[in-house]
C-alpha positions as CSV (number, residue, x, y, z in Angstrom):
1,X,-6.4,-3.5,19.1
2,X,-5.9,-2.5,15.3
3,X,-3.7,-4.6,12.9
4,X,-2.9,-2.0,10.3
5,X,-1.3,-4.0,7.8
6,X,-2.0,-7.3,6.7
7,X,-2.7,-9.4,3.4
8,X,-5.7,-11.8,1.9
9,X,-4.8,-13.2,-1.4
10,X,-5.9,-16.3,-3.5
11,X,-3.3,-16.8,-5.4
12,X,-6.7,-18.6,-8.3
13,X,-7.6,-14.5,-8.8
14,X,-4.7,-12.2,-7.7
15,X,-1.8,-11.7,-9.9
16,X,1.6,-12.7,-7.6
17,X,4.3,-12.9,-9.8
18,X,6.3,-12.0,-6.6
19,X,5.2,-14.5,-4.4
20,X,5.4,-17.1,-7.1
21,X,8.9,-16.0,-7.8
22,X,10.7,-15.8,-4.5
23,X,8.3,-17.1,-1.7
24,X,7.0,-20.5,-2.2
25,X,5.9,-21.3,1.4
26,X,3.5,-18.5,1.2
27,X,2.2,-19.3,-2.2
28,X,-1.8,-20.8,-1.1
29,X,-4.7,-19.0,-0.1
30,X,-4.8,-16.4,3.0
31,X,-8.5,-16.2,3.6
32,X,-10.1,-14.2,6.4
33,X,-10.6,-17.2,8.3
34,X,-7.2,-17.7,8.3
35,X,-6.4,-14.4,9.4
36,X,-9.1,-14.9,12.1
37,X,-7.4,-17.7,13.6
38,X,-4.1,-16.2,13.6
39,X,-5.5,-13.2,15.4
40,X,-7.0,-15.5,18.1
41,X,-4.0,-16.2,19.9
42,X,-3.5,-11.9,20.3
43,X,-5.6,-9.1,21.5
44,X,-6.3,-7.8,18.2
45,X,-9.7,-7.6,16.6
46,X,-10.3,-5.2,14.0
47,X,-7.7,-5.5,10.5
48,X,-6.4,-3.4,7.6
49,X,-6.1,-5.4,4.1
50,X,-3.7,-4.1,2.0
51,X,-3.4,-4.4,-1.7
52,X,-0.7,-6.7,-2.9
53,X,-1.7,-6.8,-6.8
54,X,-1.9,-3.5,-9.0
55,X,-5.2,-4.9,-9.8
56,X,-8.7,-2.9,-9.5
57,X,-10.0,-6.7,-8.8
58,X,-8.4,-7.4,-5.9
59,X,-9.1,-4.4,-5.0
60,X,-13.2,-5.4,-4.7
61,X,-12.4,-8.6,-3.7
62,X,-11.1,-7.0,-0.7
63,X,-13.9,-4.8,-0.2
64,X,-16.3,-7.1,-0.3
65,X,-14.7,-9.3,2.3
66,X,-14.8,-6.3,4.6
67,X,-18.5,-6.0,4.3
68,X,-18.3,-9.7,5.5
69,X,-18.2,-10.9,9.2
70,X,-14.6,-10.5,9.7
71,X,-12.1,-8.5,11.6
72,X,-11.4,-6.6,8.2
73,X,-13.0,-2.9,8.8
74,X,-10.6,-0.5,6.0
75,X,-9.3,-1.4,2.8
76,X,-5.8,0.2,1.4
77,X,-6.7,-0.7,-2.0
78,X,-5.0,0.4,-5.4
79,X,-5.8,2.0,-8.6
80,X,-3.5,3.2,-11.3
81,X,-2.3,6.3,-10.8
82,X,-0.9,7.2,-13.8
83,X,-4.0,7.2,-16.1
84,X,-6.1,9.5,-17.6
85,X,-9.3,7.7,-16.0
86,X,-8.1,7.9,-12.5
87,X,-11.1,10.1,-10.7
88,X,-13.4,7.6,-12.2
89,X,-11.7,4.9,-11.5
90,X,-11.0,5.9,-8.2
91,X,-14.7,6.9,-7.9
92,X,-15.7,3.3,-9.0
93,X,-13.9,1.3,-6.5
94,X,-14.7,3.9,-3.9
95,X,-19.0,3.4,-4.7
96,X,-18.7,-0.4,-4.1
97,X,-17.8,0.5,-0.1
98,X,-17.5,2.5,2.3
99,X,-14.2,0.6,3.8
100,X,-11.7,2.2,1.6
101,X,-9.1,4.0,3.4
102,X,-5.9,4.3,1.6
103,X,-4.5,3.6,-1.6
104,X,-1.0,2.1,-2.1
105,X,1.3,1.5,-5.1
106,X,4.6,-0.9,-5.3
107,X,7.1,2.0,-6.0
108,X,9.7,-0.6,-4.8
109,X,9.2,-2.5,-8.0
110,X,9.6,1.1,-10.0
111,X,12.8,0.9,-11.9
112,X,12.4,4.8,-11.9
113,X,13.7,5.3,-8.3
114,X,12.0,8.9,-8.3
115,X,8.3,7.5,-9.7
116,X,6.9,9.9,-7.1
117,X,7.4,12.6,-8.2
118,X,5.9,12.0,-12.2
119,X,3.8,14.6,-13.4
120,X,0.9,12.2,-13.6
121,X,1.5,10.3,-10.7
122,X,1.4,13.5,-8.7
123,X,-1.8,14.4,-10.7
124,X,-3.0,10.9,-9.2
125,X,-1.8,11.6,-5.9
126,X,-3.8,15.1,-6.3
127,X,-7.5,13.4,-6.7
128,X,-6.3,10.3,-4.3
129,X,-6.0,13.1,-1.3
130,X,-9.2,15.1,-2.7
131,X,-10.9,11.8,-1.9
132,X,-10.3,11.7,1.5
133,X,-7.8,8.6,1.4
134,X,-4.4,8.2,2.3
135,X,-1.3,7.1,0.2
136,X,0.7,3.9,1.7
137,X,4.5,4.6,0.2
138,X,5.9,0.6,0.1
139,X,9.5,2.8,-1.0
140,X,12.7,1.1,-0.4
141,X,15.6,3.8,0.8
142,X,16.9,4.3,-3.0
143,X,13.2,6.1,-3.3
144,X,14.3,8.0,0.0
145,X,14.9,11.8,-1.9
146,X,12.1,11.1,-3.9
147,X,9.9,10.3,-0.9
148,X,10.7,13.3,0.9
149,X,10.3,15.3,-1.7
150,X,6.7,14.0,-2.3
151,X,6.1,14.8,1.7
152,X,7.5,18.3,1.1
153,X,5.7,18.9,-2.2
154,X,2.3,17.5,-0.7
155,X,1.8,18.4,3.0
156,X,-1.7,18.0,3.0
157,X,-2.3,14.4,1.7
158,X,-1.9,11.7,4.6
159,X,1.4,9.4,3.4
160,X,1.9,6.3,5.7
161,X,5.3,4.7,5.7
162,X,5.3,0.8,5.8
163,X,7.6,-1.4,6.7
164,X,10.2,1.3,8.0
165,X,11.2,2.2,4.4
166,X,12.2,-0.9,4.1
167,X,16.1,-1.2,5.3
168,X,18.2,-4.0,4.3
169,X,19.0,-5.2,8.3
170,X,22.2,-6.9,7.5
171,X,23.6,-4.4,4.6
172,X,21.9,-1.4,4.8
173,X,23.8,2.1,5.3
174,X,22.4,3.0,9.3
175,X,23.2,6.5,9.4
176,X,21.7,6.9,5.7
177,X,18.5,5.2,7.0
178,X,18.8,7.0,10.5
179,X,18.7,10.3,8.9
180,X,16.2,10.0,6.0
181,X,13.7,8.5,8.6
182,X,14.3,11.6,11.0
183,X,14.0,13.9,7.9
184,X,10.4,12.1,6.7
185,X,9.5,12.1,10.5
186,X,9.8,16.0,10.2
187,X,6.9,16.0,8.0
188,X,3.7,16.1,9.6
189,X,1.7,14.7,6.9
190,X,3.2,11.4,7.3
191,X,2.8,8.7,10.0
192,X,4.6,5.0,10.3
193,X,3.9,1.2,10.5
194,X,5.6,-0.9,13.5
195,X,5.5,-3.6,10.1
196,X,7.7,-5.9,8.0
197,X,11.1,-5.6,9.6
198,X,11.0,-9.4,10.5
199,X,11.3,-10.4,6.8
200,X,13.8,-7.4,6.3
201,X,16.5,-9.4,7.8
202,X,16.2,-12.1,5.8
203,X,18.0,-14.6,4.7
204,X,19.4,-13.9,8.1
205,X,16.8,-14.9,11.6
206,X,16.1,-11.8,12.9
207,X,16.5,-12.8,16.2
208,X,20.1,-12.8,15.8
209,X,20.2,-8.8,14.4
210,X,20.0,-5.6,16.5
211,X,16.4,-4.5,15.3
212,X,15.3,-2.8,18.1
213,X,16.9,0.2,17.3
214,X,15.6,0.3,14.2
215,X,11.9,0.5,16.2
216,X,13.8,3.1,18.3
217,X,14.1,5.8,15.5
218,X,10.8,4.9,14.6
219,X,9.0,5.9,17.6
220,X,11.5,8.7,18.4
221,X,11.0,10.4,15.1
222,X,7.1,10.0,14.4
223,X,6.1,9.5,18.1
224,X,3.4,7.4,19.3
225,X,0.7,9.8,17.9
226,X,1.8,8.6,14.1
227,X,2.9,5.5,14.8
228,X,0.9,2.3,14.2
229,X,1.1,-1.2,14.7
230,X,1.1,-3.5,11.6
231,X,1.7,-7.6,11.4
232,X,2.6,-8.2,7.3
233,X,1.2,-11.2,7.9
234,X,1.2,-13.7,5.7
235,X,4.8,-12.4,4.8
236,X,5.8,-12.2,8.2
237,X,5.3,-16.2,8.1
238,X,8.8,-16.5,6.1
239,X,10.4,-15.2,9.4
240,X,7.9,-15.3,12.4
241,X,4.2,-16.4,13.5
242,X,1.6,-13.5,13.8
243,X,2.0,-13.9,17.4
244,X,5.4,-13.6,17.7
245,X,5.4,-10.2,15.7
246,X,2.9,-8.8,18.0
247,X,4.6,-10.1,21.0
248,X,8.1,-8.3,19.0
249,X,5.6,-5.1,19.1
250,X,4.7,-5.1,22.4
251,X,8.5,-5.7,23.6
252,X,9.0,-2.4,21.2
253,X,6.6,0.0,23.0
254,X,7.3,-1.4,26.9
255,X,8.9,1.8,27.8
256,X,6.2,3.7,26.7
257,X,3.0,4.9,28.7
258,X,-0.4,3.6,28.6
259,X,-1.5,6.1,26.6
260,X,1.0,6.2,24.0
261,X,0.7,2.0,23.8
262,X,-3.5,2.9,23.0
263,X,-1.8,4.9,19.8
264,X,0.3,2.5,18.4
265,X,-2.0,-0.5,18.8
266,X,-5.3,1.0,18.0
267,X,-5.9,5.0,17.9
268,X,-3.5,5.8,15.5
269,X,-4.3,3.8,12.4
270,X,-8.2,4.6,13.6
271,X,-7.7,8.3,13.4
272,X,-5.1,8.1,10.2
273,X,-7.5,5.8,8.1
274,X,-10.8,7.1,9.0
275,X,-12.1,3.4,10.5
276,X,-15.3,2.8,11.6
277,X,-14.4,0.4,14.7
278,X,-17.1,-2.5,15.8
279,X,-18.9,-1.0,19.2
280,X,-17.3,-2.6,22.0
């Protein structure tokens, strides 16, 4: 089984303003062998890093602990979109390995809630598809017109959806949410992460929310065939042990058939990022 989404980060080289900021228990190193051990106590053995610094470092760093021994076999790494330099730079990072799959931007930290759709971020986006790789869109729903609109504008570069777009469980506007997920979902350029909706409740225990619908509309909209199992871990540790977020995934996909459970947990994120899976 695949964990699409997950984090390493020492907070000694990465820049984490935000974790410094707001989330304090999190704020120490998340090394692979940490990751390894919280992977033990769950089927899954291959891992996507994902960037959580708009830094080209980080974005080595994490290659080169996927070349490593490790369950880490892609890399959704970043690069900055908006310069003039981006097919180099793209085409530096991408020389140092193989394992880079995806590249991702905070938009949710954008005061421009329609960043998208810039002229040169779109010019970006342009050279990111030409290489092969896909574009993770960590949006919150006030970039929901500007999301579709990129999906329109774009159909042939691969956009994956973390985190469910990131609703607001105990504010957020349901039908809004309902409706811009079906409307993405229509779009079939872009696929979805079973990710991040623990932490999406907070300061409220999740356990105590209706989320499961949430999951629901998900896999309605996107299907199992672009829909893909993600932990967020270490974030997911402010609400829930990596265990009990795969064990909340699972519970999410009972009703579906064996098949379809292979596409969420593993084929999915293998076909969408390209990965190059351990032989069995």
């Amino acid at each position: 089984m695949i964990d699409s989404h997950h984090h390493l980060w020492d907070p000694d080289f990465d820049r984490l303003e935000w974790v410094t900021r707001a989330y304090q228990p999190i704020n120490r190193r998340f090394s692979a062998d940490d990751l390894q051990l919280s992977l033990s106590q769950t089927p899954v053995t291959a891992t996507v890093a994902v960037q959580v610094s708009s830094s080209p470092a980080e974005t080595l760093r994490l290659l080169a602990i996927a070349e490593e021994d490790n369950p880490v076999v892609g890399v959704v790494g970043w690069v900055d979109l908006m310069s003039p330099s981006v097919e180099d730079d793209l085409a530096q990072v991408s020389v140092s390995s193989a394992k880079l799959v995806g590249i991702r931007h905070q938009v949710q930290d954008e005061n421009d809630p329609n960043w998208l759709l810039r002229e040169d971020v779109e010019r970006g986006l342009r050279i990111v598809e030409r290489a092969g790789l896909t574009f993770d869109l960590l949006v919150t729903p006030r970039n929901a017109d500007s999301t579709l609109a990129l999906a329109r504008r774009h159909p042939s570069l691969s956009l994956v959806l973390d985190h469910f777009g990131k609703p607001s469980l105990a504010s957020e506007d349901w039908t809004a949410w309902n409706n811009w997920i079906r409307a993405l979902a229509s779009n079939a350029n872009v696929t979805c992460k079973l990710s991040g909706l623990v932490t999406q409740a907070l300061p409220f225990d999740w356990r105590d929310l209706d989320i499961q619908r949430y999951s629901e509309v998900l896999i309605d909209g996107f299907g199992a065939n672009r829909t893909m199992f993600g932990s967020d871990w270490p974030v997911c540790l402010l609400a829930a042990r990596y265990d009990e977020v795969f064990s909340l995934a699972t519970s999410w996909t009972a009703a579906l058939s064996a098949s379809e459970r292979l596409r969420v947990f593993e084929s999915t994120a293998a076909e969408v990022y390209g990965l190059h899976l351990p032989t069995k």
